[in-house]
C-alpha positions as CSV (number, residue, x, y, z in Angstrom):
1,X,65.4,99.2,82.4
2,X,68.0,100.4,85.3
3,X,67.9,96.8,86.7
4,X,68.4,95.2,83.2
5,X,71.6,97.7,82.8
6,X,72.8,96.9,86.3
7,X,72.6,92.5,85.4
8,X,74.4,93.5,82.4
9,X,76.9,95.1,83.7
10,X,77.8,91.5,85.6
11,X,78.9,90.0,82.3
12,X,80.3,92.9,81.4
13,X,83.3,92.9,84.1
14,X,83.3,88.5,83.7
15,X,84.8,89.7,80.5
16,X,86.9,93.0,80.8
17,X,87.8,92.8,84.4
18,X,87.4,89.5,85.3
19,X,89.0,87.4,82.4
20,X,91.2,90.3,80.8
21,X,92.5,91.7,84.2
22,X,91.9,88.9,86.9
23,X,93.1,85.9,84.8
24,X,95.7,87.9,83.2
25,X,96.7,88.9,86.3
26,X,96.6,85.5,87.7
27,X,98.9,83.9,85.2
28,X,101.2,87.0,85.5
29,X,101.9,86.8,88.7
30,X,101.8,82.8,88.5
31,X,98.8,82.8,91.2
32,X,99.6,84.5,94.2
33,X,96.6,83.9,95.8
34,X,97.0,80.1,96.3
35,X,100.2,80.4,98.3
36,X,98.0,82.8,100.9
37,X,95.6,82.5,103.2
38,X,93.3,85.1,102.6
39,X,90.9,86.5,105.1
40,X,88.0,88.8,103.2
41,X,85.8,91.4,105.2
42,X,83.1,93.2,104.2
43,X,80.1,95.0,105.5
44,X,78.3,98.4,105.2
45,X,80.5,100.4,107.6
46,X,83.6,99.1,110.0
47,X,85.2,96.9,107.5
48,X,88.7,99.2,107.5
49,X,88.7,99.1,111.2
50,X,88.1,95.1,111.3
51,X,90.4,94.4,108.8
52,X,93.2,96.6,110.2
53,X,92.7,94.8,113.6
54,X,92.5,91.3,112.6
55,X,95.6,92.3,110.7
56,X,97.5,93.7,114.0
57,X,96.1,91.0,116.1
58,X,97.7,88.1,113.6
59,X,101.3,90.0,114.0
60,X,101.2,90.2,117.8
61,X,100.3,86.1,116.8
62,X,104.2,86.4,115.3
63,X,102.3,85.5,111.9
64,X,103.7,87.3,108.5
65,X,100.4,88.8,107.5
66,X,99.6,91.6,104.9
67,X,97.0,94.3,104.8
68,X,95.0,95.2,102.0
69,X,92.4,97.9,103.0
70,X,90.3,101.3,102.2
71,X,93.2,103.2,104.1
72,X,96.0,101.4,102.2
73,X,97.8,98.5,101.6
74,X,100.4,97.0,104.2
75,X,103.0,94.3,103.3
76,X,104.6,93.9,106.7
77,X,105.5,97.1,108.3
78,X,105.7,98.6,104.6
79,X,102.5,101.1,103.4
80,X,101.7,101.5,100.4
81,X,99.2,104.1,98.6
82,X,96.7,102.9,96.5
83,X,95.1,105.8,95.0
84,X,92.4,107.8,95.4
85,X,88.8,106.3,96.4
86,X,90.0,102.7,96.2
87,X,88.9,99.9,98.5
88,X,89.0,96.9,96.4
89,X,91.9,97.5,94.0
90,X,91.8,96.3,90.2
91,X,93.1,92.3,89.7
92,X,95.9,93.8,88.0
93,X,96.9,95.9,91.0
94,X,95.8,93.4,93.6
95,X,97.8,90.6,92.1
96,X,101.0,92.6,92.1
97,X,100.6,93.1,95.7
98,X,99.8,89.4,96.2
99,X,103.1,88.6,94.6
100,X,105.4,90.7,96.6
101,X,103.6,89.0,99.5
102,X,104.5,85.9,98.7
103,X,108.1,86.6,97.6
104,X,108.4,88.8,101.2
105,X,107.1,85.7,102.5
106,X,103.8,87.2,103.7
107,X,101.6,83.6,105.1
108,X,98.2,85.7,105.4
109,X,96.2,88.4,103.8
110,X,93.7,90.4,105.1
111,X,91.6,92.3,102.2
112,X,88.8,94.1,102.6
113,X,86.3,94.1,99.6
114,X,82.9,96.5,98.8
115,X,79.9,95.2,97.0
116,X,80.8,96.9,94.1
117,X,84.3,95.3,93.9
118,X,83.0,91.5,94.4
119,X,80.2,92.3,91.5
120,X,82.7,93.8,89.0
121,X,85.0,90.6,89.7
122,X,88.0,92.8,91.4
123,X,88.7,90.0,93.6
124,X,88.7,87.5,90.6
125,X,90.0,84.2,91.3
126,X,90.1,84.9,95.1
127,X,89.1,82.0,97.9
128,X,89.0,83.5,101.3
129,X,89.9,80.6,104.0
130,X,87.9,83.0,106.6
131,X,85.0,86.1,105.2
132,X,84.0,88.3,108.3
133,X,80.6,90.7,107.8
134,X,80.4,93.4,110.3
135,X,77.1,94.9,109.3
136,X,74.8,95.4,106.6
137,X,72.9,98.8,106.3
138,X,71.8,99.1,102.3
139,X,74.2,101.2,100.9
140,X,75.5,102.1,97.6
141,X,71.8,102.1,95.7
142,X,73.0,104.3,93.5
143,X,75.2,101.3,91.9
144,X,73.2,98.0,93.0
145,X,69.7,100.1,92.5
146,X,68.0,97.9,95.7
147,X,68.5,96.1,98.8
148,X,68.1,92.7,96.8
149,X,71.2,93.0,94.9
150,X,72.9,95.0,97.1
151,X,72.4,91.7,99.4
152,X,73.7,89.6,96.6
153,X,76.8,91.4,95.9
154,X,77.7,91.3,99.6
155,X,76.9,87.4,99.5
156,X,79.2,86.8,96.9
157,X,82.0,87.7,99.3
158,X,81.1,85.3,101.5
159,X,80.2,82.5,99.2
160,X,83.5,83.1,97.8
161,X,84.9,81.7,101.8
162,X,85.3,78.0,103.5
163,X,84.3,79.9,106.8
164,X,82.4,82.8,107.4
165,X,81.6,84.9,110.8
166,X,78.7,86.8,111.3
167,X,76.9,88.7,114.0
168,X,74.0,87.0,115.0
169,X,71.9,90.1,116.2
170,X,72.0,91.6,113.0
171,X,68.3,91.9,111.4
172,X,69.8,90.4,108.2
173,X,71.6,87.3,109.8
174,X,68.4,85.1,109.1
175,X,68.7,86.1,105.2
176,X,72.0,85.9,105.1
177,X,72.3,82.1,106.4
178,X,70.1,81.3,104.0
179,X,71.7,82.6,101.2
180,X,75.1,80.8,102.0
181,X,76.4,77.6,100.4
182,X,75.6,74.4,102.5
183,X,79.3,73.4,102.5
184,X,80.3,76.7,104.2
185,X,81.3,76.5,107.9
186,X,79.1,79.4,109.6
187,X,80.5,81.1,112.6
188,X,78.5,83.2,114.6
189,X,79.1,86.0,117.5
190,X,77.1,88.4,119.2
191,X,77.3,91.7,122.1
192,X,77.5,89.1,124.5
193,X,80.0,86.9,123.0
194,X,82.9,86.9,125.7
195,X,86.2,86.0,126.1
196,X,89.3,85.4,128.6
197,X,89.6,88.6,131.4
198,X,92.0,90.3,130.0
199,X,91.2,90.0,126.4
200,X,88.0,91.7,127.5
201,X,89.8,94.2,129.5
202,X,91.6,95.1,126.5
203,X,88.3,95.5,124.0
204,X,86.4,97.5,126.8
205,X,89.3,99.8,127.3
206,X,90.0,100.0,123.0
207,X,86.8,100.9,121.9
208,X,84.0,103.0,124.2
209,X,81.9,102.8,121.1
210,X,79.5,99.8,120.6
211,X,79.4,99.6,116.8
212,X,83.7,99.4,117.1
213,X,83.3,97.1,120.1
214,X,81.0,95.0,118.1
215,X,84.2,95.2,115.1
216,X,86.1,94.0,118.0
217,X,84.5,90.7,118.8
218,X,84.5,90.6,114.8
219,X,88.2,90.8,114.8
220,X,88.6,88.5,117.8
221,X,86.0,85.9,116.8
222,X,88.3,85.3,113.1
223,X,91.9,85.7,115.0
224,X,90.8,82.8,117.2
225,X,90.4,81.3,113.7
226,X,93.6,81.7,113.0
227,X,95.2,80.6,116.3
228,X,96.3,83.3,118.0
229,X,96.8,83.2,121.7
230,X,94.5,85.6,124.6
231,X,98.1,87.5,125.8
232,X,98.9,88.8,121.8
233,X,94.9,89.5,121.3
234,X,95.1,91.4,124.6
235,X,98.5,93.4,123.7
236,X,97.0,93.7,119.8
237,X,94.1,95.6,121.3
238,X,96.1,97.1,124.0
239,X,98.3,98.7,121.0
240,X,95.7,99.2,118.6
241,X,95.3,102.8,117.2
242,X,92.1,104.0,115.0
243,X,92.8,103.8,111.1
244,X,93.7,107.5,109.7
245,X,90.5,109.2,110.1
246,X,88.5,107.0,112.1
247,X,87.3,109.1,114.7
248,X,90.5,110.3,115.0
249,X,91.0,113.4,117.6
250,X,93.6,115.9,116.7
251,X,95.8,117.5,118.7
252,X,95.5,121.6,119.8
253,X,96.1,124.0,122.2
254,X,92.4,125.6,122.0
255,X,89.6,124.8,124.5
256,X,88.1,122.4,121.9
257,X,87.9,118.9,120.6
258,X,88.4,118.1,117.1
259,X,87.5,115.1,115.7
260,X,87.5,113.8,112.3
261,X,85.8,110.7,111.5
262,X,84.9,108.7,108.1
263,X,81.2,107.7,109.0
264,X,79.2,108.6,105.4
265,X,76.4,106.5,106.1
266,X,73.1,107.0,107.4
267,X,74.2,103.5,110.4
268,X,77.7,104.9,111.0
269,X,76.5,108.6,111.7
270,X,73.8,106.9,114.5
271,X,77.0,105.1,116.4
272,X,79.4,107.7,115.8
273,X,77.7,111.0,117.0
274,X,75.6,109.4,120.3
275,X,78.7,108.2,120.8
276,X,81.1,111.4,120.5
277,X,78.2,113.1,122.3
278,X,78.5,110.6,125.6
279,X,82.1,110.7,125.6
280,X,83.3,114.0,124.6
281,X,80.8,116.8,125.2
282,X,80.9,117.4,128.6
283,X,80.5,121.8,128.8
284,X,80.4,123.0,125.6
285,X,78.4,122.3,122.5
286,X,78.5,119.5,119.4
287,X,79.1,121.1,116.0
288,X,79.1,118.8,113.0
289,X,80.0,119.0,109.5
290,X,78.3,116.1,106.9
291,X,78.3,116.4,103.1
292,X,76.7,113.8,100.6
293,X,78.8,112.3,97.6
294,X,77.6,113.2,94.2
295,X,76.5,110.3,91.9
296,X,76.0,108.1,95.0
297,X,72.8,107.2,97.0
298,X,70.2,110.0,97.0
299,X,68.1,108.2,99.0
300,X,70.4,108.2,102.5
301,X,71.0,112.0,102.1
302,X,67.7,113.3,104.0
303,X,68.1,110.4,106.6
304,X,71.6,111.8,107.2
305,X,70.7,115.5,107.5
306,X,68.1,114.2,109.8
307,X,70.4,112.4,111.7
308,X,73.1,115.2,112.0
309,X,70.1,117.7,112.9
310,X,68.6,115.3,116.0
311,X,72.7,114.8,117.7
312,X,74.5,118.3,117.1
313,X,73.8,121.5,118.3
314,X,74.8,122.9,115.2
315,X,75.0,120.9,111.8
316,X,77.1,122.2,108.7
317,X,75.6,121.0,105.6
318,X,79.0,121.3,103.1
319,X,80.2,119.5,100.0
320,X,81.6,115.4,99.7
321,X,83.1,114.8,96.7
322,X,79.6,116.3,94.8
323,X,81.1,115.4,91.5
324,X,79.2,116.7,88.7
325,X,76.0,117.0,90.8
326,X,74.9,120.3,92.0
327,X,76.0,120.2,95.4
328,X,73.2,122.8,96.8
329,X,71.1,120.7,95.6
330,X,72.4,117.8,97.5
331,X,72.8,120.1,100.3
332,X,68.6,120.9,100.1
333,X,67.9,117.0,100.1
334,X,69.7,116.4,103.1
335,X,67.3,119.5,104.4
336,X,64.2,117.9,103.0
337,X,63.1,116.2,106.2
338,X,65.0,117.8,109.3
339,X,61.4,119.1,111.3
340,X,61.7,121.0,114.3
341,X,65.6,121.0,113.7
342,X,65.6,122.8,110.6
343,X,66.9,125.9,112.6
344,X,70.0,123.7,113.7
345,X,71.3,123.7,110.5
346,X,73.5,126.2,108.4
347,X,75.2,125.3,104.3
348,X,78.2,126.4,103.9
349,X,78.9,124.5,100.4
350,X,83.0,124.8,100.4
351,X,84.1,122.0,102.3
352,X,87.4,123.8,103.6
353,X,85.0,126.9,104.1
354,X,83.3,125.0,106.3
355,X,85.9,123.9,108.5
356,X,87.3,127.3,108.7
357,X,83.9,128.6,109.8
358,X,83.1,126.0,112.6
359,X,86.4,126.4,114.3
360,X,87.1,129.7,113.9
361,X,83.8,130.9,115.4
362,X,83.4,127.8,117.9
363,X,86.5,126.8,118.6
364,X,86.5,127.7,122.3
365,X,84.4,127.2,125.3
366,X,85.1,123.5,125.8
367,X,83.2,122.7,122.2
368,X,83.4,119.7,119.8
369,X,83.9,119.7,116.4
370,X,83.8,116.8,114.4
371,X,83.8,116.5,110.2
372,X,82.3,113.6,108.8
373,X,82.4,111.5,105.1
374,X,85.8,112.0,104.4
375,X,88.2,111.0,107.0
376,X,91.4,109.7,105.6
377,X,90.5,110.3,102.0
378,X,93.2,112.7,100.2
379,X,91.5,114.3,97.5
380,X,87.7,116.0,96.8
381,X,85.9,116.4,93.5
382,X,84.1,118.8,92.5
383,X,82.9,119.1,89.0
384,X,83.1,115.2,87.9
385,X,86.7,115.0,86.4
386,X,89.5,116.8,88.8
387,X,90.6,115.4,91.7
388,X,91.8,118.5,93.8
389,X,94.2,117.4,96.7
390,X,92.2,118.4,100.0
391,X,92.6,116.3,103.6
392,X,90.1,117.2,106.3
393,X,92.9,115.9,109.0
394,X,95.8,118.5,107.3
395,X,93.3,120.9,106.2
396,X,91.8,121.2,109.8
397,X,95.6,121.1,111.7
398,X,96.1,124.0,109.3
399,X,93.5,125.7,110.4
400,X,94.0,124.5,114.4
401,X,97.5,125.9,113.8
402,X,96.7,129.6,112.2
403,X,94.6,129.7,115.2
404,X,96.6,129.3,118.0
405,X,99.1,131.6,116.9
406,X,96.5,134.4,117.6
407,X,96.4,136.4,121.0
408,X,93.2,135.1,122.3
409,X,94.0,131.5,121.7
């Protein structure tokens, strides 16, 4: 019955977000999309990072390129805000944007688009001349129910695309090639892919991590694409900061390292954390802090308290966005299959609560903190309707801040 709901639901948005908001969108805006060159990614996890670097790499090119990501939308050097928890806007507000592109004189777009967006037609009426996939890692089962359609959804992305890149070590890659259209040009990369020295130079010293690295030769494979030369690759990468709250390291006085990172995935939480472990703990010890959203995947919340258990030396099961779930009982799923660790884990369901517990009682002896799900996200929800404005980069420098003041610190 669940699966009947979710093909309906396909017909559903043709209707109400396709045809009533893409195609009146479209005709509003007098078709924005044909006078760009549109470059889609998508994936399970790194598609904010990808798409913010292919879009820094095309303007050390000297190419008039736009942004349109998780983070927020870029025309230029102009942000703009999107809203909360948007990744793939509505046509209505994705058209707009288009259309001040074009009459700025923007030549390329870079948009990154979710599963969920492509099957509810968000990106209506949109024909990528390059789609990049960084990874898949089933996700979002909640919405697409299984890995089939969640495979499906992502497909339509790229079938949507003249060329498409893809990592060729990826499990899926197989299924995936075989799902696209014959007349699609496939590209492919890998970990060994290499290019000139010191466009290699440049992604060794930009990204320690191998998941981002692996973004990287994403970003590099489609920019190449484009046209752009090895010397503005090398000075994109060279220049290239982190999306807001992608492992993102904040400044303090204290003997600590804090780190806030988005990683809300089961895949992202196994790159991130061996990686914060090789990198940054080098005395003291690894405290983490992991929520699961409410009304979202129940099945990835034991893997990731399982996960968070087996890398820190301390785990902090609080609240993401819980909604109108009860979040200690999200918080006891993710404790459902922790083992021998189940003694390295504490619930502390207040996210902010949380926070102020880890670095006031471990923010010292050379220790690392790092808060996970939420990263550059402005705003938590807690019973299913409010959005309450909460940041874990402000609410942690607020914290970092009372701290310091004190005598000991």
């Amino acid at each position: 019955m669940k699966n009947l709901v979710y093909k309906l639901k396909r017909p559903y948005h043709f209707f109400k977000t396709g045809l009533l908001g893409g195609w009146r969108a479209e005709m509003r805006y007098r078709f924005p999309q044909k006078k760009l060159k549109i470059i889609t990614v998508t994936g399970t996890d790194g598609k904010t990072t990808t798409a913010t670097l292919i879009y820094q790499m095309l303007r050390s090119g000297g190419y008039k390129v736009g942004l349109i990501s998780t983070v927020a939308a870029y025309i230029g050097h102009k942000k703009i805000d999107t809203g909360f928890h948007v990744t793939s806007p509505h046509p209505s507000q994705l058209y707009r944007l288009m259309r001040q592109m074009v009459k700025e004189g923007i030549e390329y777009l870079v948009l990154e688009v979710t599963s969920q967006g492509a099957y509810q037609y968000r990106t209506w009426g949109i024909k990528a001349a390059i789609a990049g996939l960084t990874n898949i890692d089933y996700e979002h089962l909640d919405y697409h129910l299984t890995q089939e359609n969640y495979l499906q959804a992502k497909m339509l992305v790229l079938n949507s695309a003249k060329k498409v890149v893809i990592n060729q070590d990826q499990e899926i890659f197989n299924q995936v090639k075989k799902s696209l259209h014959k007349n699609i040009k496939l590209i492919t990369f890998s970990k060994t892919t290499r290019f000139g020295a010191n466009v290699e130079k440049a992604l060794r010293a930009a990204f320690s991590e191998d998941y981002n690295r692996l973004n990287g030769i994403l970003a590099l494979t489609i920019a190449k694409q484009v046209g752009v030369a090895d010397k503005d690759l090398a000075a994109a990468l060279e220049n290239f900061q982190l999306p807001e709250g992608r492992m993102e390291i904040l400044p303090t006085t204290l003997p600590l390292t804090m780190i806030v990172d988005f990683a809300h995935t089961p895949q992202a939480l196994s790159g991130a954390l061996p990686n914060i472990r090789r990198n940054f703990v080098k005395k003291g010890k690894l405290i983490g802090i992991v929520g699961c959203a409410g009304l979202r995947d129940r099945l990835k919340r034991p893997k990731m308290g399982k996960i968070m258990a087996q890398y820190c030396d301390l785990a902090i099961f609080t609240a993401e966005d819980p909604r109108s779930e009860n979040v200690w009982s999200i918080i006891n799923q993710m404790k459902s299959d922790l083992g021998d660790n189940y003694g390295k884990v504490i619930s502390i369901p207040n996210r902010e609560q949380a926070l102020q517990f880890a670095l006031e009682n471990f923010g010292k002896d050379d220790n690392v903190i790092a808060i996970f799900g939420k990263g550059h996200e402005q705003s938590m929800n807690y019973d299913g309707k409010t959005e309450i404005l909460w940041n874990d980069i402000t609410g942690a420098k607020k914290i970092l801040a009372k701290l310091e003041k004190l005598p000991h610190a």
